[in-house]
Steps between C-alpha positions, in 0.01 A plus 500: 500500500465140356731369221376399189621145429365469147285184401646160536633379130223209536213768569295450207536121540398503843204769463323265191567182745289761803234551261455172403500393884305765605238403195489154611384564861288776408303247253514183716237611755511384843663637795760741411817631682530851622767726701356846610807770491528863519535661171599846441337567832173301461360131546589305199388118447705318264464158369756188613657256216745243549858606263795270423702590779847521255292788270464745825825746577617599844461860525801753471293761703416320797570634825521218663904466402522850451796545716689148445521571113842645636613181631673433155568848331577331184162323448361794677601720210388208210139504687478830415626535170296104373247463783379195257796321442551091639782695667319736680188296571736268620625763789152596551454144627779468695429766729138448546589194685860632649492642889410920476784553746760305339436335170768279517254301671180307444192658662312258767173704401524418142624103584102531717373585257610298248358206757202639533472558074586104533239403786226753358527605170448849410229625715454888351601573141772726384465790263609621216504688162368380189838529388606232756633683786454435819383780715432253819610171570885522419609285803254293436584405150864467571428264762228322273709489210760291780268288535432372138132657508421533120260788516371810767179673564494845421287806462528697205484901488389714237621568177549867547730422842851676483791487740389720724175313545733222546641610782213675676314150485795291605522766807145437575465152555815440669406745775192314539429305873572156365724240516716556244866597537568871594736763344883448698574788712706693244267468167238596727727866581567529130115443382370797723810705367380369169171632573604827635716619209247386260296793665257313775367693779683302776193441685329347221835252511492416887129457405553217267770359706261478825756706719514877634612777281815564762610204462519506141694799564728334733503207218596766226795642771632135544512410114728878491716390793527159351595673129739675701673261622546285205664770363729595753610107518678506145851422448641451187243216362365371820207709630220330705161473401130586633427158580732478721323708755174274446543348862522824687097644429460547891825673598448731194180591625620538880793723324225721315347546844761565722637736199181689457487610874828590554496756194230683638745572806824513307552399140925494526437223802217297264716480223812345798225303648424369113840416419569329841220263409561455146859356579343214780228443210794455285676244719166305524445551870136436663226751539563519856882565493443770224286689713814562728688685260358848625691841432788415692544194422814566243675712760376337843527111436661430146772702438744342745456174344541558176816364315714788334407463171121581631578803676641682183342874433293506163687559239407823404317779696124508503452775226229753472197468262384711275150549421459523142336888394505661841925501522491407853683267642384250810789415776584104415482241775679589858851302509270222758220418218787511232761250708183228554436539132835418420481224693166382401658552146811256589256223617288520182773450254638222718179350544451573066840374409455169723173468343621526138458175289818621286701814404665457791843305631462216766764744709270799458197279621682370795634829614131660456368157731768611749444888504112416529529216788731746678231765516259276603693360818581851599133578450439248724746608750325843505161338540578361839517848712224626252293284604555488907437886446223402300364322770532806768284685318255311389394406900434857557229426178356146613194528254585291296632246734158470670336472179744200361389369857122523450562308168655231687171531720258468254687220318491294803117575520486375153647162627272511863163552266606171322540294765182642670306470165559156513443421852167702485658741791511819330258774703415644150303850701848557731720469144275791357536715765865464463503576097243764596771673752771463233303651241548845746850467556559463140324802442695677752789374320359579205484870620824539610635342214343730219721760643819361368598705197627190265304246597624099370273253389399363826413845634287590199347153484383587870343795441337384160345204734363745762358707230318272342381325832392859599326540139 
């Protein structure tokens, strides 16, 4: 469900200064400014005025910083409790321009788009309540408000509009196809989970978000991995965050995958399988070296090279659960899932207490740096017979290979068509038999592929292309 942030303590103010506005261009005759939105599920047309860009608030709802509120818990927790104050406004600012990933940083999106605010002006107008909150156009203020712009364009919503139509419209028009800047990775996973609990059919969510209704269900098993995690990774103060996992949307997804299809076979080896891969994502390895850590990985490759302190047992045994009301118990992870959780569990809190801003000594931090880079060398000790393995196996399944290959193909015909475009060279009737000819092998691809039981995106882009071409 949304929260209910109240009305700004200049509301009143601001709503007679609307009225006024919205009087004055309603009178003045002429051309007037529109924005078309979605409202409460149908076509809405509301009119455009221009406000004094210092009587507008940031909002405290938006998802688009959703998950880096928790970069500073302290002015996390004043957001929620004054969501109006300079304070708070004040944070709002600073991360709508700070890097989703790390906002330590500056963002190199926001610092275009402040250029472009600069070259341009403000090309589509903002929108916001008639009590002077901005439902769109956040970014876009902070970066105006940078530049010493004394007023914004914005659309106004009804009187009668309450927080949840607040966040139903601000969910609208950022999923729209333009060019304005998309949800990061993480509020993205938290804004379907939003969605869900609020009691959405999940397909009417992947619908709005222009994807499939598995993946929001692989999206909704990431965010729960992720929440996992976090927890897991606390250690006296220091605990990591969800943002930190905002650079790892592909191997998250590969994980899902690979996870998915190796429960149908055997859940106990999914579950090793997940925690093999969850301690490489940890140690910020590539996509491609991740995919190595199979079942045996722990056992076959790692465990050799692991310093002492690394190779310790969990500290307690992997207990059975209870399920509430039926008093019966489930057996608790196999001593293999529960030693690469412990040690998925060590590299969290090392990587949490290295991370920590404060609560923590220098000697702590150093020791956690240490324990962490340790793991990672070993890790990539481990990788090097993984991978010549790796390599054995995948010749016996060359698909792919001769794929990658026929991109390189059809690259270099990109180049050849060029050069023979501008020569005037280029037998036009011998190039369309060739596309015509790949057009069948890519439905005989296209067949073979369908029969994979968790297809990726390429694979289900492929067979949405032939079935439209066949359409």
């Amino acid at each position: 469900m949304s929260m209910d942030f109240g009305r700004p303590p200049r509301a009143t103010m601001i709503q007679e200064l609307v009225e006024t506005r919205l009087k004055e261009v309603s009178d003045g005759g002429g051309l007037q400014e529109t924005l078309t939105i979605e409202w409460r599920t149908k076509p809405l047309v509301v009119q455009v005025i221009d406000m004094p860009i210092d009587q507008v608030y940031f909002n405290p709802a938006t998802h688009r910083i959703r998950a880096q509120r928790s970069f500073d818990p302290e002015r996390d927790a004043l957001l929620t409790e004054a969501p109006w104050s300079p304070e708070s406004q004040e944070y709002l600012r600073y991360l709508l321009q700070a890097l989703p990933s790390n906002p330590a940083k500056r963002d190199g999106d926001f610092d275009e788009l402040r250029q472009s605010l600069k070259d341009y002006r403000q090309n589509e107008p903002g929108l916001m309540t008639r009590d002077g909150i901005l439902v769109n156009g956040n970014t876009r203020v902070a970066a105006l408000r940078e530049l010493g712009v004394p007023s914004v364009r914005v659309g106004v919503l009804p009187e009668s509009c309450t927080w949840a139509d607040i966040n139903a419209v601000e969910l609208s028009l950022q999923l729209r196809h333009d060019t304005r800047r998309p949800y990061s990775y993480i509020n993205r996973l938290l804004t379907i989970e939003e969605q869900a609990a609020a009691g959405r059919p999940l397909a009417d969510i992947a619908k709005d978000f222009r994807i499939r209704t598995e993946t929001a269900e692989q999206d909704r098993w990431v965010l729960s991995t992720l929440n996992d995690l976090v927890t897991r990774s606390k250690t006296g103060s220091a605990q990591l965050k969800l943002m930190d996992f905002e650079d790892h949307q592909e191997k998250l997804r590969e994980l899902h995958r690979a996870y998915a299809k190796a429960a149908r076979q055997n859940p106990g080896q999914a579950d090793l399988l997940k925690e093999n891969r969850l301690a490489l994502i940890v140690l910020e390895f590539s996509k491609t070296d991740v995919r190595l850590a199979d079942v045996d990985f722990r056992t076959r490759y790692l465990q050799r090279h692991l310093p002492e302190q690394l190779q310790q047992a969990p500290d307690q045994p992997a207990a059975a659960r209870v399920i509430p009301g039926l008093n019966r118990s489930l057996p608790g992870d196999n001593p293999q899932v529960a030693a690469a959780k412990a040690f998925t569990n060590t590299l969290l809190r090392a990587k949490a207490v290295e991370r920590a801003p404060e609560g923590v000594s220098q000697e702590q931090s150093d020791e956690a740096a240490a324990l962490w880079q340790q793991a990672r060398e070993a890790v990539n000790e481990a990788l090097v017979p993984a991978g010549k393995d790796a390599r054995v196996r995948k010749r016996k399944q060359a698909a792919p290979d001769r794929l990658h290959d026929a991109v390189q193909d059809i690259e270099q015909c990109v180049t050849d068509m060029t050069l023979a475009r501008a020569s005037r060279n280029l037998d036009e009737e011998t190039l369309d038999e060739a596309i015509l000819a790949l057009r069948t092998s890519l439905k005989k691809l296209a067949r073979e592929a369908a029969r994979i039981q968790e297809p990726g995106d390429g694979v289900v882009w492929l067979l949405d292309a032939v079935r439209q071409e066949e359409a």
